[in-house]
Structure formats: C-alpha cells, structure tokens
C-alpha positions in Angstrom: -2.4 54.1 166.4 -2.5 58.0 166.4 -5.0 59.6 164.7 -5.4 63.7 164.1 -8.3 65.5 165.4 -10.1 66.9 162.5 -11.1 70.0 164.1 -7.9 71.4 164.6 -6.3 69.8 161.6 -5.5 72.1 158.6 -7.9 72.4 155.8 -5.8 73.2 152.5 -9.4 74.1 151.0 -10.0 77.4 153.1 -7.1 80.3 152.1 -6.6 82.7 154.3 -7.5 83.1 158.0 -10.8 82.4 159.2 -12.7 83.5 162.0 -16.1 81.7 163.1 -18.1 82.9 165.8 -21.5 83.4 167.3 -23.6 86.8 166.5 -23.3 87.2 170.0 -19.9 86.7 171.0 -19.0 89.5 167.6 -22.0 92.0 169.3 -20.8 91.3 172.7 -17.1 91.5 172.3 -17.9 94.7 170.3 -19.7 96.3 173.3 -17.5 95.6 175.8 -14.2 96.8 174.4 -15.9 100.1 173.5 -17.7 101.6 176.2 -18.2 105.2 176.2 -18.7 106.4 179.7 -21.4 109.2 180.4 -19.3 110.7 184.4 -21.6 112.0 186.7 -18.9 113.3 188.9 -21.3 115.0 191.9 -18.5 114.9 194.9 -15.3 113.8 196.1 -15.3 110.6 193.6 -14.9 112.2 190.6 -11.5 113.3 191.4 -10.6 109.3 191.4 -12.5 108.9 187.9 -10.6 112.1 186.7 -7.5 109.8 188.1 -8.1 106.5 185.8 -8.5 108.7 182.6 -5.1 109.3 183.1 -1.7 108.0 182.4 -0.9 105.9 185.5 -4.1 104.1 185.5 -5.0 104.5 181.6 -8.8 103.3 181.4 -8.1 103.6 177.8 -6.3 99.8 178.1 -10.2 98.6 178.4 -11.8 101.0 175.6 -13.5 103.6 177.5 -11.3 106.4 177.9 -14.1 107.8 175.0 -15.4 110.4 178.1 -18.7 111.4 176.8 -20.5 114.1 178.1 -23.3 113.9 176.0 -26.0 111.0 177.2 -26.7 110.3 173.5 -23.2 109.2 172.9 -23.0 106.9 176.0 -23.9 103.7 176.8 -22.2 103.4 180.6 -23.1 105.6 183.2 -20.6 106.4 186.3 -22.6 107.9 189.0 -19.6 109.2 191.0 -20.4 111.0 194.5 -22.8 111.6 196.6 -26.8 112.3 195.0 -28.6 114.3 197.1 -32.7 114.2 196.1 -32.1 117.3 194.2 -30.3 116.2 192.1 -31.6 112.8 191.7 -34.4 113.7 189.1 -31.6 115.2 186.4 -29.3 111.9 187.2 -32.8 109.9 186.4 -33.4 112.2 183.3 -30.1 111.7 182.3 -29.9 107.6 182.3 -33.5 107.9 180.4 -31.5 109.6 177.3 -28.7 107.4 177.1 -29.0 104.8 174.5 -30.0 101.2 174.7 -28.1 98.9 175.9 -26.8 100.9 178.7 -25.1 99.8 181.8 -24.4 101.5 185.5 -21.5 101.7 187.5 -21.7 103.3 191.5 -18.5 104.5 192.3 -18.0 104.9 196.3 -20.1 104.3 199.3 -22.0 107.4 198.7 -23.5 106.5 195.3 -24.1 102.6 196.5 -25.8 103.5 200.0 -25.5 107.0 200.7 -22.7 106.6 202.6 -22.1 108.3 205.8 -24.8 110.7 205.2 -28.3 109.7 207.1 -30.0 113.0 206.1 -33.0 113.9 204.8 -31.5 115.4 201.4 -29.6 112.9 200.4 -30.4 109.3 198.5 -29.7 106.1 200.6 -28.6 104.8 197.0 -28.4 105.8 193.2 -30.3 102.1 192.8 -33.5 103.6 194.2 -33.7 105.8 190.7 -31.8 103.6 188.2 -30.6 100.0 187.5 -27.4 99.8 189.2 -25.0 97.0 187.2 -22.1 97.1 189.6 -21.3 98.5 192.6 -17.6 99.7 193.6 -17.3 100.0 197.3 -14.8 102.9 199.3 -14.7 106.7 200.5 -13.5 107.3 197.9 -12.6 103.8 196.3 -9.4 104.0 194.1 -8.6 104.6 190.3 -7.9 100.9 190.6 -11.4 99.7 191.9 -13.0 101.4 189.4 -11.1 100.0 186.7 -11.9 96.2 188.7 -15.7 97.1 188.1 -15.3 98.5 184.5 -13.9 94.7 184.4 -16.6 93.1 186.3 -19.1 95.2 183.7 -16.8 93.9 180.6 -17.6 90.2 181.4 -21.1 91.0 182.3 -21.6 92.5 179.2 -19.7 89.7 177.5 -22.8 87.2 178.8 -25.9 88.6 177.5 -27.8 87.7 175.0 -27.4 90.3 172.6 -28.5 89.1 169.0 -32.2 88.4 170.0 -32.3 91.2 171.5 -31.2 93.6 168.2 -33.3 91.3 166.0 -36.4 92.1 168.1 -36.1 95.9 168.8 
C-alpha cells in the first residue's frame, strides 16, 4: 500500500502561495543578491572591473552592478590594483566607513600579494590593512574571475548567521 507524504501533500486549508523560511535564509538571500560594490580601482585591474559592469559580462546578472562610490552606500569592497603604502591608510579609512556587514574582494596578484612588485612602497597584500573575504588570482585576472569570486562571496554570504547577529547590534 501507497501512502502520500504529508509534507508535500496539498493542504486545501492554506489559499494562496506560501513561503516558509528561516530569518536567516530571507536576511541572507537578501544580502547576497544585492551587493553594492564600493571599486577601488588603483591600477591596471580596474580596467577588468570597468569590463564586468558591462554588457558582455553583465555583473548586474548577480545584483551588484549598483557601482557605489560613496562608502556609506556599500557593503562590498573591490580593492582592484596595486596599493602602494601611500595609499594604504585612505583604502583602510575607506573600509572603516562602509557599513556593517561588509565583505572584501582582492582582484589580481597585486592586491592579494603585491604581486611582482618587491619594493619598499608597495603593500605585500591589501590583507595586512583589511579583512580580505576572497581572493581572485591573475595580472590582471579576467572580467570572468571576478564575477567567479563575486560568486564564491554570494555563497559565503548565503552561510552566516545573520539573524543573531541583527538582533544583538
């Protein structure tokens, strides 16, 4: 005898459609479809971020083609380039006005390890000032690896346990 499983049987009591979920699966899924980038374009990688905000590669497929300039308005950093120690205080300054949550992409060699550039002025590493959430590797790495990490970031962000966390603050 065949018997119906009762929890994907229909229930002529409920009109309408339904949805049930977890406070932190609604937060989460709302975070991650909407980031709002904050560039930090500072050498040759920027021109491949200026590259996936357009129509070939269309970041806007994942929710963050919202470019935002303005720290307030961002919660995703995209430190893009080479940082030199000059400039890594207004990069730092930068990251502590964005918003919390807030998450931190390196784009290219130069912004994960400094790249090919052993000098004394520039920064072995954008991780040695901020948090560094994912790391996309290349000189310069393509519209398409960036768009794998803004993945890789998606489902991070997808994880966390974000409920407690906006109860608490």
């Amino acid at each position: 005898m065949v018997t119906a499983n009762s929890e994907l049987a229909y229930n002529s009591k409920i009109e309408g459609d339904v949805v049930v979920t977890t406070a932190d699966a609604a937060i989460n899924w709302i975070r991650s479809n909407s980031m709002w980038p904050m560039p930090m374009g500072l050498a040759c990688c920027a021109i491949e971020l200026m590259a996936t905000a357009s129509s070939r590669y269309d970041i806007a497929r994942f929710g963050a083609e919202v470019m935002r300039f303005s720290p307030r308005q961002s919660d995703c950093m995209i430190v893009a380039g080479t940082v030199t120690y000059k400039m890594a205080s207004a990069v730092r300054r930068i990251y502590d006005q964005m918003a919390s949550p807030k998450w931190v992409i390196a784009m290219g060699a130069c912004a994960s390890s400094g790249g090919m550039y052993r000098s004394y002025a520039t920064l072995q590493g954008v991780d040695r000032i901020i948090p560094v959430d994912v790391y996309v590797s290349g000189c310069p790495p393509r519209p398409e690896a960036l768009l794998d990490a803004l993945m890789k970031l998606q489902t991070k962000v997808k994880r966390e346990h974000s409920a407690s966390k906006l109860l608490s603050a």
